[in-house]
C-alpha positions as CSV (number, residue, x, y, z in Angstrom):
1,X,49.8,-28.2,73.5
2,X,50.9,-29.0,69.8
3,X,48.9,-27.0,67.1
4,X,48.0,-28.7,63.9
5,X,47.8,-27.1,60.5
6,X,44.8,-28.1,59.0
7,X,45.6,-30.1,55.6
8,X,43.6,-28.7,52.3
9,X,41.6,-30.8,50.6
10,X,43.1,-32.5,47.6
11,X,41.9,-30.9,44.6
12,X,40.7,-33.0,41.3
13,X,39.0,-32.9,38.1
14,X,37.4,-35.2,35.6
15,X,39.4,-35.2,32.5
16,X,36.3,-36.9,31.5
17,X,34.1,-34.0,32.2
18,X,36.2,-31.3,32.4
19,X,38.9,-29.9,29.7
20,X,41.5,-27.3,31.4
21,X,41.5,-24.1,29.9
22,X,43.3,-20.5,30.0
23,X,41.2,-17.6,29.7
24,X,42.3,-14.3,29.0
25,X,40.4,-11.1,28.7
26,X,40.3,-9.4,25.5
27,X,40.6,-6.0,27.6
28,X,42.9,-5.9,30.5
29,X,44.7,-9.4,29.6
30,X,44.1,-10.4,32.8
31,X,44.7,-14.6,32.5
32,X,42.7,-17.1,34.4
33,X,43.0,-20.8,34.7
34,X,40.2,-23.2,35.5
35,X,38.0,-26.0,33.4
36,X,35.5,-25.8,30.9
37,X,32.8,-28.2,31.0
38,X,32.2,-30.2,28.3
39,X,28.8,-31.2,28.8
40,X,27.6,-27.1,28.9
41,X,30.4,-25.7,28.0
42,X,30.1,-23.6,31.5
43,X,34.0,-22.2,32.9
44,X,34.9,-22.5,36.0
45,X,37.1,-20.5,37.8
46,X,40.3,-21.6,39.8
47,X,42.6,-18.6,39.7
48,X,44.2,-16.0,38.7
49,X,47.4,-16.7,36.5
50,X,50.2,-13.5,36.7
51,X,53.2,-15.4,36.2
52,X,54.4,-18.5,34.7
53,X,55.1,-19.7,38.5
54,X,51.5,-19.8,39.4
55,X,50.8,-21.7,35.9
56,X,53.5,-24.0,36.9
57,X,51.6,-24.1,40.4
58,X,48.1,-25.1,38.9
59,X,49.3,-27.5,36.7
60,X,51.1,-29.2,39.4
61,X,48.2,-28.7,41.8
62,X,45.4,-30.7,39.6
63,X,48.3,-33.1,37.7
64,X,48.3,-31.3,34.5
65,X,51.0,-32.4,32.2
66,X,50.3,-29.9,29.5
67,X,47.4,-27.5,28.8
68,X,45.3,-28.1,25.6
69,X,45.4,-25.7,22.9
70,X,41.8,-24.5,23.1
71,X,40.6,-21.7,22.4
72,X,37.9,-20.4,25.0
């Protein structure tokens, strides 16, 4: 019997909708990435960013050439 990995979902976002943003806490530090919306201005969550390797890894995973410089 041959098992089969089940394949995630590709992940997108509306560049026309959406802006990608890093948010970091004023307290801890603690980094996140995800989008704000433009519409409400409402951030969304993705994940939590510790090292440049799991920036590299969101920007690759939503085809993110460069991050904006927005302040959020």
């Amino acid at each position: 019997m041959v098992w089969f990995k089940k394949r995630a979902p590709e992940k997108r976002y509306d560049p026309k909708k959406q802006v990608p943003v890093l948010k970091r806490s004023i307290c801890t530090g603690e980094t996140t990435a995800g989008f704000a919306d433009l519409d409400t201005g409402k951030f969304h969550e993705i994940m939590l960013i510790e090292t440049r390797r799991d920036l590299d890894a969101f920007m690759e995973q939503y085809g993110i050439d460069e991050l904006p410089k927005t302040i959020y």
